[in-house]
MIZAPA-916571 format. One record per atom (N, C-alpha, C): residue number from 1; x negated, y negated, z negated; atom name. Coordinates in nm, 4 decimals, padded with zeros to 6 digits, m for minus. Each point is the difference from the previous one (the first is absolute). Example, Ala and Ser with C-alpha at 12.3 -4.5 7.8 and 13.67 -1.06 7.14 Angstrom:
<atoms>
- 1  m01.3190  00.5690  m00.7800  N .
- 1  00.0890  m00.1190  00.0000  CA .
- 1  m00.0900  m00.1200  00.0000  C .
- 2  00.0350  m00.1050  00.0720  N .
- 2  m00.0820  m00.1190  m00.0060  CA .
- 2  00.0770  m00.1090  m00.0730  C .
</atoms>
This chain:
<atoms>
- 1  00.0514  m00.8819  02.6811  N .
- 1  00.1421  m00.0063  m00.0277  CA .
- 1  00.0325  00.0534  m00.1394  C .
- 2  m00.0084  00.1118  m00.0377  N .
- 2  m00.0283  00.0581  m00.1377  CA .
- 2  m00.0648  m00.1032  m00.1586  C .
- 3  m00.1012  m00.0726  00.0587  N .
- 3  m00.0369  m00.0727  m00.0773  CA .
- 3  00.0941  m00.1368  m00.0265  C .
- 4  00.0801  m00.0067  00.1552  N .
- 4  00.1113  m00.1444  m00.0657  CA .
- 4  00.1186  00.0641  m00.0429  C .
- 5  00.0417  00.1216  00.0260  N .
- 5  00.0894  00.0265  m00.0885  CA .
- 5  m00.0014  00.0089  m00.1698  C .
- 6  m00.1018  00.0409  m00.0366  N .
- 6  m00.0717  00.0395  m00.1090  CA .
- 6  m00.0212  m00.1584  m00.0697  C .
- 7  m00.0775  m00.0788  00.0530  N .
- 7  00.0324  m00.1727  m00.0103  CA .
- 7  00.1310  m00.0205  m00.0808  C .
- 8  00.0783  00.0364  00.1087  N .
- 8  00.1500  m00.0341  m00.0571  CA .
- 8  00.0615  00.0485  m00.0344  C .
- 9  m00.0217  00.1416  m00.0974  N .
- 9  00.0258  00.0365  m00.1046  CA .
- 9  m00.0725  m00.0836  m00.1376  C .
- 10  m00.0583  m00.0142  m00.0026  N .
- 10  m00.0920  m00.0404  m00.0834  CA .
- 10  00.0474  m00.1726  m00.0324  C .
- 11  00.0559  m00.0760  00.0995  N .
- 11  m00.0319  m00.1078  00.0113  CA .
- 11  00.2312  m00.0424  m00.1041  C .
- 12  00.0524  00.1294  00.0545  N .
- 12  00.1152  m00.0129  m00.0496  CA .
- 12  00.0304  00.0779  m00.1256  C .
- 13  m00.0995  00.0586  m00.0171  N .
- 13  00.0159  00.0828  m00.1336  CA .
- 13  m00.0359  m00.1205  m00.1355  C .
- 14  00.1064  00.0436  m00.0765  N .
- 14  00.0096  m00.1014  m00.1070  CA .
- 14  m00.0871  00.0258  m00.1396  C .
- 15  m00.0728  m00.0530  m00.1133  N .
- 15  00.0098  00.0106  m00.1267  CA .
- 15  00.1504  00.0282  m00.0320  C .
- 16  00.0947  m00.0722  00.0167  N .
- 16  00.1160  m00.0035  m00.0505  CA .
- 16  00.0587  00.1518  00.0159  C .
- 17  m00.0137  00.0631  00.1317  N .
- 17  00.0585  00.1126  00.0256  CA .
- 17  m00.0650  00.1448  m00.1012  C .
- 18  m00.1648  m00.0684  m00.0242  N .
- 18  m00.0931  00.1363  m00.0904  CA .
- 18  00.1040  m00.0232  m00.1342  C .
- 19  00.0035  m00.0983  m00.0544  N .
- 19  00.0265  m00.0292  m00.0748  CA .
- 19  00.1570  00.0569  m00.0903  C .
- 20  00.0869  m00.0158  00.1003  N .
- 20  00.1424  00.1146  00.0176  CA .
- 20  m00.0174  00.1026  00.0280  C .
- 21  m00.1074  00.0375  00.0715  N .
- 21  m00.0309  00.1526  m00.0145  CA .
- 21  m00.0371  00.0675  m00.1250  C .
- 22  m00.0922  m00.0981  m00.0741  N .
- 22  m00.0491  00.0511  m00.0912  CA .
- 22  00.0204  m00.1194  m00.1281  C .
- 23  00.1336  00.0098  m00.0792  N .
- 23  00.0274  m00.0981  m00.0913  CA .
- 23  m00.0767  00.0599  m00.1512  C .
- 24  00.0114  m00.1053  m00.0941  N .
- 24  m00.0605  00.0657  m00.1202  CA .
- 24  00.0409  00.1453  m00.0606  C .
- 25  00.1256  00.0382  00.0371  N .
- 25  00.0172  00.1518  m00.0350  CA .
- 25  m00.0398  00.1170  00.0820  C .
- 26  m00.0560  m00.0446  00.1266  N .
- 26  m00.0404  00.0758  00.1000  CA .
- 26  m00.1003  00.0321  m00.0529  C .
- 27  m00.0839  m00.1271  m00.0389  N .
- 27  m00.1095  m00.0010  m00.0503  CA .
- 27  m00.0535  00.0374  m00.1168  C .
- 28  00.1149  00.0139  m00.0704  N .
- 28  m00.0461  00.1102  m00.1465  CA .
- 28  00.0295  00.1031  00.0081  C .
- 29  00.0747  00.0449  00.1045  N .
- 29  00.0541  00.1372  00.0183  CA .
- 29  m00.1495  00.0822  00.0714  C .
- 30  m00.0613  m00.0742  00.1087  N .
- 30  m00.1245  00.0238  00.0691  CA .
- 30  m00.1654  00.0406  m00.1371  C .
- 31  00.0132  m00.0730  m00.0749  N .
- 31  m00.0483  m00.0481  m00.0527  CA .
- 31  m00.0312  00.1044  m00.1471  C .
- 32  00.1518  00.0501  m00.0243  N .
- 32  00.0185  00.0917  m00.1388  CA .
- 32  m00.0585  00.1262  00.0529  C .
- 33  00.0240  00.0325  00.1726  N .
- 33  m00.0218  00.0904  00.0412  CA .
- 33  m00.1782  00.0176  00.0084  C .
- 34  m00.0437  m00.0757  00.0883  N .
- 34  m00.1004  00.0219  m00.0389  CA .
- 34  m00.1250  00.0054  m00.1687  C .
- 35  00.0918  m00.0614  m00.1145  N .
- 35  m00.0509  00.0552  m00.1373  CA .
- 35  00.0469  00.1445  m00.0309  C .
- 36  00.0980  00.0415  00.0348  N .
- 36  m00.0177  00.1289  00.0273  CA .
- 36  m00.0644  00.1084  00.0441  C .
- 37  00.0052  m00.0442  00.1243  N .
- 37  m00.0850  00.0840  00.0232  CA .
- 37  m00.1261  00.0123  00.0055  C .
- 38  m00.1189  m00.0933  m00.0298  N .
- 38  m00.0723  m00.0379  m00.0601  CA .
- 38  m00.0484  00.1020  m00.1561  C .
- 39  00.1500  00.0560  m00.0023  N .
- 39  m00.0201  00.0535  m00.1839  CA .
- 39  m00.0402  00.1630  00.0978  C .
- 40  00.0171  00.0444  00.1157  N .
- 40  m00.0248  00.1142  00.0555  CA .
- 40  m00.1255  00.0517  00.0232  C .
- 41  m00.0684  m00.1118  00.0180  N .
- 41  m00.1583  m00.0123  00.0407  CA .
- 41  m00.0889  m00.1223  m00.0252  C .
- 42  m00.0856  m00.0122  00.0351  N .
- 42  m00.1155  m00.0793  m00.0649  CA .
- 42  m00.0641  m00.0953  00.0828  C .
- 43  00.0911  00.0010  00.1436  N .
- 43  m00.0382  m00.1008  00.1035  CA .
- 43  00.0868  m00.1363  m00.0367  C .
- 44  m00.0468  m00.0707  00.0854  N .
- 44  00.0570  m00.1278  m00.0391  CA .
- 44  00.0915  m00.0336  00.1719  C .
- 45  00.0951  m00.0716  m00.0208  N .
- 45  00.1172  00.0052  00.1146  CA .
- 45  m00.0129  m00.2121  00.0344  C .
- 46  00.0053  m00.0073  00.0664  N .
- 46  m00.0012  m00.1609  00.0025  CA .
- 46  00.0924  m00.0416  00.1196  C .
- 47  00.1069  m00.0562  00.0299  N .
- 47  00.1460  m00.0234  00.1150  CA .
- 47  m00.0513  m00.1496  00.0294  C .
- 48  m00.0198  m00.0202  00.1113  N .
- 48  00.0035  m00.1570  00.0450  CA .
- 48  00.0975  00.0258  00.1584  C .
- 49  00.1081  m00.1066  m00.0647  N .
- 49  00.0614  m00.0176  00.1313  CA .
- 49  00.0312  m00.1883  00.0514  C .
- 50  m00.0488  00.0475  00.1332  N .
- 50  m00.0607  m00.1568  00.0504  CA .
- 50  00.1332  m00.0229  00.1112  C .
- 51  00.0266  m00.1004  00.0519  N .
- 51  00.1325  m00.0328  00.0644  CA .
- 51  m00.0925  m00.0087  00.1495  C .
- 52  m00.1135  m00.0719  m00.0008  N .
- 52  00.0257  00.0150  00.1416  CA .
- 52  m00.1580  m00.0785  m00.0045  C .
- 53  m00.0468  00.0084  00.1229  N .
- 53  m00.1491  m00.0659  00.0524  CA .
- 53  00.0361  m00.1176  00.0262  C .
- 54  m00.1603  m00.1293  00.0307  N .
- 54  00.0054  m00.0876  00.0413  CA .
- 54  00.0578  00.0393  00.1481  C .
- 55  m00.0314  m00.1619  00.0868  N .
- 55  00.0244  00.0376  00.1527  CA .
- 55  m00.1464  00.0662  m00.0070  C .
- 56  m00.0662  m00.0951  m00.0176  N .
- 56  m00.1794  00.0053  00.0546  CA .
- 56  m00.0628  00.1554  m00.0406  C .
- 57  00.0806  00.0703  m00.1281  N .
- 57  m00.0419  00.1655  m00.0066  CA .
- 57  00.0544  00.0415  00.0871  C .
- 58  00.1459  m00.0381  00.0600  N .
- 58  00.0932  00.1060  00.1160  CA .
- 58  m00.1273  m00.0404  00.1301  C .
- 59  m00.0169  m00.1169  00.0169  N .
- 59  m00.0572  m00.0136  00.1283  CA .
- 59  m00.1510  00.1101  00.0291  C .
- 60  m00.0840  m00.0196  m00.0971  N .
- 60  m00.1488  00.0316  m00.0210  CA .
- 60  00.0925  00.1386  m00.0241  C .
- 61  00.0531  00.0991  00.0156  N .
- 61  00.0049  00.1164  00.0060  CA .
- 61  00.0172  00.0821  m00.1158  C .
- 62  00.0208  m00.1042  m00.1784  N .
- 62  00.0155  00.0713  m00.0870  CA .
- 62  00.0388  00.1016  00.0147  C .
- 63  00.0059  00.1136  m00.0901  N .
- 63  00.1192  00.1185  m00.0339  CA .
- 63  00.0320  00.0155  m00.1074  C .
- 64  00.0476  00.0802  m00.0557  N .
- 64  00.1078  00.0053  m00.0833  CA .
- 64  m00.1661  00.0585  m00.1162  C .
- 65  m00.0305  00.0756  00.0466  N .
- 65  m00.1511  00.1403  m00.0238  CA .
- 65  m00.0892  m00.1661  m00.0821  C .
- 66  m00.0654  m00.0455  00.0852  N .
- 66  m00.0764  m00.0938  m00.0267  CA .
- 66  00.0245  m00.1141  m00.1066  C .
- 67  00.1288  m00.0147  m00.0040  N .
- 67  00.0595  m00.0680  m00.1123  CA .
- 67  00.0127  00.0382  m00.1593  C .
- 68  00.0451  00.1578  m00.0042  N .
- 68  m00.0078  00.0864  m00.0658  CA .
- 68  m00.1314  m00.0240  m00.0584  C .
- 69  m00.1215  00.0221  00.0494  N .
- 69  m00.1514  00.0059  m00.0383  CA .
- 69  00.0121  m00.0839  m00.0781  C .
- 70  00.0186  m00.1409  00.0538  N .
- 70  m00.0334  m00.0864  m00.0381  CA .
- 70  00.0753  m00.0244  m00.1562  C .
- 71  00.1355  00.0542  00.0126  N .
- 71  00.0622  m00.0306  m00.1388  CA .
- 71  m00.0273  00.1145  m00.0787  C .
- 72  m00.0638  00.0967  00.0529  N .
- 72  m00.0657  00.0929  m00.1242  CA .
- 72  m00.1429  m00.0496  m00.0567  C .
- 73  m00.0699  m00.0934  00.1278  N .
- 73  m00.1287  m00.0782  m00.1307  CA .
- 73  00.0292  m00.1306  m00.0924  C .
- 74  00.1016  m00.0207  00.0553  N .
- 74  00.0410  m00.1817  m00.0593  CA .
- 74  00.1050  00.0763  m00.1024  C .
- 75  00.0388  00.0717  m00.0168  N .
- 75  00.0824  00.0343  m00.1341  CA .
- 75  m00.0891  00.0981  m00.0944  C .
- 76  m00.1362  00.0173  00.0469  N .
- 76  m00.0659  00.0904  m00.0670  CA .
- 76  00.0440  00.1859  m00.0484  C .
- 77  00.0666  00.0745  00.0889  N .
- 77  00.0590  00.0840  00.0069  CA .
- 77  m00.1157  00.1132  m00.0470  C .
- 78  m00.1329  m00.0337  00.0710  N .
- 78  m00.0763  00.0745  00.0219  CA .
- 78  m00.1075  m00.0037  m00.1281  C .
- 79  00.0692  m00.0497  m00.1018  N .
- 79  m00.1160  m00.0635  m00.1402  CA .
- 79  00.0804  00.0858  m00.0938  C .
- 80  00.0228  00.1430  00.0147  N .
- 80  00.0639  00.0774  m00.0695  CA .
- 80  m00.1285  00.1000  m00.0745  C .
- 81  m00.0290  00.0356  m00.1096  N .
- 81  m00.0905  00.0605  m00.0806  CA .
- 81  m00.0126  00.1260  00.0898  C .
- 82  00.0949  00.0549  00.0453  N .
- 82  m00.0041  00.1795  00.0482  CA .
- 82  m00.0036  m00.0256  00.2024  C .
- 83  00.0308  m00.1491  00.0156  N .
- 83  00.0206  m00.0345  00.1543  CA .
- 83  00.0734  00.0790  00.0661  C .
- 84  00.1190  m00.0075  m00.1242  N .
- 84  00.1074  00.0754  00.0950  CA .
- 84  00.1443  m00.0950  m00.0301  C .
- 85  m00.0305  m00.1203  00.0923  N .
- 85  00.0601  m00.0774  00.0234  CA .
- 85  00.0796  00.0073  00.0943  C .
- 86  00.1099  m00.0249  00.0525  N .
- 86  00.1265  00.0370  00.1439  CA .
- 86  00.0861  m00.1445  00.0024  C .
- 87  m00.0480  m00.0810  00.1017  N .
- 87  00.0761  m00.0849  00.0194  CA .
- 87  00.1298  00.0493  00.1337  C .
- 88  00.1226  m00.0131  m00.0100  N .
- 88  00.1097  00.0017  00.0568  CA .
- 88  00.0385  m00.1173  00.0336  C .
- 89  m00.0243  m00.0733  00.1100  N .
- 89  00.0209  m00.1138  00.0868  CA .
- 89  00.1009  00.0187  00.0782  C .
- 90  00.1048  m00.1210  00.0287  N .
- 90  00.1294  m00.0009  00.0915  CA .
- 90  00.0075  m00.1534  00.0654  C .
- 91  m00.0419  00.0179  00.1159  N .
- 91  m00.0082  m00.1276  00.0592  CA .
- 91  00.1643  00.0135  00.0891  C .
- 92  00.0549  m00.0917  m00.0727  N .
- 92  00.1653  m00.0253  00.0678  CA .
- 92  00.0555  00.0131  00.1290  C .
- 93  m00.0574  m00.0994  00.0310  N .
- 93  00.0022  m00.0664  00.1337  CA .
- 93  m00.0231  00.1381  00.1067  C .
- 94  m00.0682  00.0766  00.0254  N .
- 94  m00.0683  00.0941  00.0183  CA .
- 94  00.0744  00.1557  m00.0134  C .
- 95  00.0521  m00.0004  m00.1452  N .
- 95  00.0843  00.1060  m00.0005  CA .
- 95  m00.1353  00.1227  m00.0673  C .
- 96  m00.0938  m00.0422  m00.0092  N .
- 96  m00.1106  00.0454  m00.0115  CA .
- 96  m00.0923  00.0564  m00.1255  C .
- 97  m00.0033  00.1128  m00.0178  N .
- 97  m00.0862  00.0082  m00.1594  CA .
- 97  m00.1169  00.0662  00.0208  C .
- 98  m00.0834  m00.0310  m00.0595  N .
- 98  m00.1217  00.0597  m00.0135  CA .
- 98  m00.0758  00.1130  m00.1663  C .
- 99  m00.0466  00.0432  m00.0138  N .
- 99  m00.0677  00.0373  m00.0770  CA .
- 99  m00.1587  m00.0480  m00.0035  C .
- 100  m00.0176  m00.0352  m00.0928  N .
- 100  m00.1772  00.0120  m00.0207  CA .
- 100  m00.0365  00.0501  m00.1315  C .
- 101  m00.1142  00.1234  00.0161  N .
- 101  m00.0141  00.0404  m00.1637  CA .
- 101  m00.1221  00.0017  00.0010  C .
- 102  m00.0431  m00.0356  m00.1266  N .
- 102  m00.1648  m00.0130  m00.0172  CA .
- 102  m00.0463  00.1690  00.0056  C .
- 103  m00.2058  m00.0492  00.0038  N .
- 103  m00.0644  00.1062  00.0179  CA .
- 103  00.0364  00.1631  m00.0518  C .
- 104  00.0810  m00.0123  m00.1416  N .
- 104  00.0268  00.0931  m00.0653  CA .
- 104  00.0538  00.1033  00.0604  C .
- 105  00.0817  m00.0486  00.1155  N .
- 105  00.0774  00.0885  00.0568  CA .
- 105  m00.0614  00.0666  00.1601  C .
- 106  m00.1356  m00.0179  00.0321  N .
- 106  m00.0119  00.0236  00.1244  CA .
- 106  m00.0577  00.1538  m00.0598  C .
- 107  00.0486  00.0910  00.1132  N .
- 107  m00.0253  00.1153  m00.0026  CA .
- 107  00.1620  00.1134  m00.0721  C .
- 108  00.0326  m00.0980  m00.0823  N .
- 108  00.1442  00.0396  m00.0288  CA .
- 108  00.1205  m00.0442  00.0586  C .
- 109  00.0247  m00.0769  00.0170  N .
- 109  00.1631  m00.0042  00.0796  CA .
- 109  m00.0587  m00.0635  00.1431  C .
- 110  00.0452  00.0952  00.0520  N .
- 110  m00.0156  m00.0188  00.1331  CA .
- 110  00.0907  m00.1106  00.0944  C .
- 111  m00.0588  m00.1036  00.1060  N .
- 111  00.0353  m00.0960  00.0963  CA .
- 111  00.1668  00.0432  00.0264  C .
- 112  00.0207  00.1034  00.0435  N .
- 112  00.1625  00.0643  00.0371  CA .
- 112  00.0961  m00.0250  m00.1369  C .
- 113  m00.0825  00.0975  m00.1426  N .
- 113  00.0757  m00.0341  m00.1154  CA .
- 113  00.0794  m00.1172  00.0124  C .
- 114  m00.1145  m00.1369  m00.0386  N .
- 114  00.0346  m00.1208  m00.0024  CA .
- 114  00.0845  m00.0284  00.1079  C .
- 115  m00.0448  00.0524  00.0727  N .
- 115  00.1065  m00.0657  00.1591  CA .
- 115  00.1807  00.0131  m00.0058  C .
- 116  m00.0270  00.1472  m00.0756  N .
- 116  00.0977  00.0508  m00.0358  CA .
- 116  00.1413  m00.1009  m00.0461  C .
- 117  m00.0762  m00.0370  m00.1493  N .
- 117  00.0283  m00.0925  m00.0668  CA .
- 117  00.0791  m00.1163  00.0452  C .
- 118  m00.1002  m00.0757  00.0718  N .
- 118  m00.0107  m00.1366  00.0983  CA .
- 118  00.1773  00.0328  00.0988  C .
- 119  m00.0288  00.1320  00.0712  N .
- 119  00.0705  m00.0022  00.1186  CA .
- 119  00.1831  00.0249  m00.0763  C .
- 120  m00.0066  00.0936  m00.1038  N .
- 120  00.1621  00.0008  m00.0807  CA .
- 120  00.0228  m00.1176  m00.0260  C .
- 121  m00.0892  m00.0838  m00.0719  N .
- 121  00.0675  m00.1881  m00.0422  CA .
- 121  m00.0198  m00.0579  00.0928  C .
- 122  m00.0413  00.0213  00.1234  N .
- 122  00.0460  m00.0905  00.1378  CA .
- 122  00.0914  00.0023  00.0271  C .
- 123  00.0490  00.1486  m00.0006  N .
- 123  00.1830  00.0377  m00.0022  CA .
- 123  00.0880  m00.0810  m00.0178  C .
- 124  m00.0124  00.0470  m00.1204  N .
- 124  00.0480  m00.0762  m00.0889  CA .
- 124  00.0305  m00.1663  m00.0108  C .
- 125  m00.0698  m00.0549  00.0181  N .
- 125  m00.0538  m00.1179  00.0163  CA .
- 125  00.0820  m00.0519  00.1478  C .
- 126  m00.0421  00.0710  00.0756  N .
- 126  00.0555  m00.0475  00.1299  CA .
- 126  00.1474  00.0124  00.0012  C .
- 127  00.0760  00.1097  m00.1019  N .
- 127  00.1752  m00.0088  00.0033  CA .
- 127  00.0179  m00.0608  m00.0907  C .
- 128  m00.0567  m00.1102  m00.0946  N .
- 128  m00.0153  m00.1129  m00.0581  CA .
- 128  00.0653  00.0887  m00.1607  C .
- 129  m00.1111  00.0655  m00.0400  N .
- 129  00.0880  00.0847  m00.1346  CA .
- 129  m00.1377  m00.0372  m00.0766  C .
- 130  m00.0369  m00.1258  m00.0089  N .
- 130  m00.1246  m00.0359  m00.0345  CA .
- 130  00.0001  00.0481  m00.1688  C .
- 131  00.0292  m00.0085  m00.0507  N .
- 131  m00.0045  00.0396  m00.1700  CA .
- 131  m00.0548  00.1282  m00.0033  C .
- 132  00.1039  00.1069  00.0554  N .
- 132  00.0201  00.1191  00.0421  CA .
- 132  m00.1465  00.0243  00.0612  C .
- 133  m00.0725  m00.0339  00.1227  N .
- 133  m00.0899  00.0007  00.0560  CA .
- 133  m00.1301  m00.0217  m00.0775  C .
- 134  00.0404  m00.0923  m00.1160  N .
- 134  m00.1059  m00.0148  m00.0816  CA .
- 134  m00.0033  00.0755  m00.1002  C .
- 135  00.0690  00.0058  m00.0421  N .
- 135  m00.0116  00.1475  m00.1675  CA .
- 135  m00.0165  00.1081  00.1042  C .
- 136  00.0001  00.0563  00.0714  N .
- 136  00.0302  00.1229  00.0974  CA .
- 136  m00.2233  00.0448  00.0171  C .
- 137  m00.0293  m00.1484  00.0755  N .
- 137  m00.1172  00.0161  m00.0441  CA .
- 137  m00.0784  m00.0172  m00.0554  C .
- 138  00.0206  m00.0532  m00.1807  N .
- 138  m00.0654  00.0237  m00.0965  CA .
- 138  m00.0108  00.1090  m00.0377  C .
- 139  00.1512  00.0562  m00.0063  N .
- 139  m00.0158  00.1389  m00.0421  CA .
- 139  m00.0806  00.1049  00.0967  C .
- 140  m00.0150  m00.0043  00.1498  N .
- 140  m00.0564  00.0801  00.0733  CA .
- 140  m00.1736  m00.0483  m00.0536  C .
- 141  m00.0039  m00.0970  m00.0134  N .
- 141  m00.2032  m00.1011  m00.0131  CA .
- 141  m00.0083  00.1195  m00.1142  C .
- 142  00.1111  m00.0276  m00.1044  N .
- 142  m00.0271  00.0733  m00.1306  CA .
- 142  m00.0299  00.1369  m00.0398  C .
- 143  00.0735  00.0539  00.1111  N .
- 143  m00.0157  00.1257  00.0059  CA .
- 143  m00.1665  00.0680  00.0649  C .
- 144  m00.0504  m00.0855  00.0742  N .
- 144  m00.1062  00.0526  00.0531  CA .
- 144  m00.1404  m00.1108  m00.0824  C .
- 145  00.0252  m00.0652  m00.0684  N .
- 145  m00.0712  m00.0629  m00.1356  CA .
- 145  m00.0004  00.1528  m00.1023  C .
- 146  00.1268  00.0322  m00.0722  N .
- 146  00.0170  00.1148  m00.0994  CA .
- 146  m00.0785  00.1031  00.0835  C .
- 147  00.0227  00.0600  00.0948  N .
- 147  m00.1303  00.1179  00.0525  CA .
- 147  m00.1393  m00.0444  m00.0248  C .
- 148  m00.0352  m00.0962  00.0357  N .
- 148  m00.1414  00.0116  00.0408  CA .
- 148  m00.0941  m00.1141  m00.1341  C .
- 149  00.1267  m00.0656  m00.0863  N .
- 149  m00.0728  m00.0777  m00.1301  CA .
- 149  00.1356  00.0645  m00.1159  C .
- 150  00.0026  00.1148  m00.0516  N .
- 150  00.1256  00.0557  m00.0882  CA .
- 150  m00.0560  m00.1029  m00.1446  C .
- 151  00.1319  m00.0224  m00.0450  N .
- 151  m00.0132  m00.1069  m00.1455  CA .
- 151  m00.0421  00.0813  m00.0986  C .
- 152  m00.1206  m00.0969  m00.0694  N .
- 152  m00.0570  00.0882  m00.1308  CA .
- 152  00.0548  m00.0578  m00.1083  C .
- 153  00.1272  m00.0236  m00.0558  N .
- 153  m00.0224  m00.0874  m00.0798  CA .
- 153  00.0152  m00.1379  00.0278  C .
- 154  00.0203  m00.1201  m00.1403  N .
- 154  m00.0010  m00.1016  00.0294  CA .
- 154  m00.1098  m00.0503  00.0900  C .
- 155  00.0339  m00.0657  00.0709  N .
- 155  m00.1139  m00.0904  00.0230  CA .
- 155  00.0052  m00.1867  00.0721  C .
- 156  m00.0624  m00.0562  m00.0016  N .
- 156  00.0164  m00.1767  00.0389  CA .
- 156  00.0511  00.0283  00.1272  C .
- 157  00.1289  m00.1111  m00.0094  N .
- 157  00.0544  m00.0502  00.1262  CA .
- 157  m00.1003  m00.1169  00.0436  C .
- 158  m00.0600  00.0627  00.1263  N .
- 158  m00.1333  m00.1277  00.0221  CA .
- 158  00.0503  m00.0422  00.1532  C .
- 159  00.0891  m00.0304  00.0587  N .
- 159  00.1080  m00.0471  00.0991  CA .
- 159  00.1291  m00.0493  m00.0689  C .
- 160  00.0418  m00.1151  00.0193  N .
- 160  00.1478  m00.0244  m00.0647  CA .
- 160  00.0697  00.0736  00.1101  C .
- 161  00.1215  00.0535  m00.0470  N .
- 161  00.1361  00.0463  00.0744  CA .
- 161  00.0680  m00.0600  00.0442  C .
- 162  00.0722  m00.1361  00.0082  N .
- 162  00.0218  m00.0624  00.0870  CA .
- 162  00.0025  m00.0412  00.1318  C .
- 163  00.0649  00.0567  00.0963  N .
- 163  m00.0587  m00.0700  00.1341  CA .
- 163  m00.0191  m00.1207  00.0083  C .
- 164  m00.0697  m00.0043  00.1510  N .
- 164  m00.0049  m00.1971  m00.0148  CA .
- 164  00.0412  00.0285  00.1476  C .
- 165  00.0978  m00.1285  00.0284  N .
- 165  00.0313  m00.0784  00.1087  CA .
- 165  m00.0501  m00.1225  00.0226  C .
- 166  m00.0775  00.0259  00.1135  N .
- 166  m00.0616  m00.0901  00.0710  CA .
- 166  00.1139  m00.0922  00.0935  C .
</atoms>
């Protein structure tokens, strides 16, 4: 039962609707934020927000987790010089965000940290303050990037800032 509800979220969730959620000023506003903060530390921040699954991922049991993976190897998140790469994934439909951060970070920010993160822009997200929800956790990603990679100095933006909508 869970899985046909979930179906039909997915199946009525629009491009059109990501899209008003997140118009081109949303999107530079998202976007400036993360070159910012970026200037704090030396990790690299990468935002993909996707509107919604096939049927055939809702059916076969996708999740939100598994999707995430997948758009942290197909966007190359993890091809960062220091591998301290942080993809921030928001699957729509779902209401759903994930974190994934490369190797750099295991042993330093801990599963809860991130969860942390994840669970305030679900909030968020879920009382539909999506902008809000999104700068809210760049700046939280950013903050626990600046602890554990502090900025030396210039250095290459090797992730564009831009989110992408899928």
């Amino acid at each position: 039962m869970r899985r046909l509800g979930r179906l039909l979220r997915h199946l009525v969730e629009t491009r059109w609707q990501t899209r008003r959620r997140f118009p081109p000023a949303v999107l530079d506003r998202i976007e400036a934020a993360v070159r910012a903060a970026e200037g704090a530390h030396c990790g690299e921040l990468r935002i993909v927000i996707e509107t919604d699954l096939d049927a055939w991922a809702i059916l076969s049991g996708k999740t939100a987790r598994v999707r995430a993976l997948e758009a942290f190897a197909g966007f190359h998140v993890w091809d960062t010089e220091q591998n301290n790469g942080v993809l921030v994934y928001v699957l729509c439909a779902d209401r759903a965000v994930e974190i994934v951060a490369d190797r750099g970070f295991n042993g330093l920010v801990t599963p809860a940290e991130w969860g942390a993160v994840c669970g305030a822009m679900q909030a968020e997200l879920s009382a539909g303050r999506w902008e809000h929800g999104m700068l809210a956790g760049v700046a939280a990603a950013a903050e626990l990037l600046a602890r554990h990679f502090p900025g030396s100095g210039a250095k290459a933006n090797e992730l564009p800032d831009r989110p992408i909508l899928l």
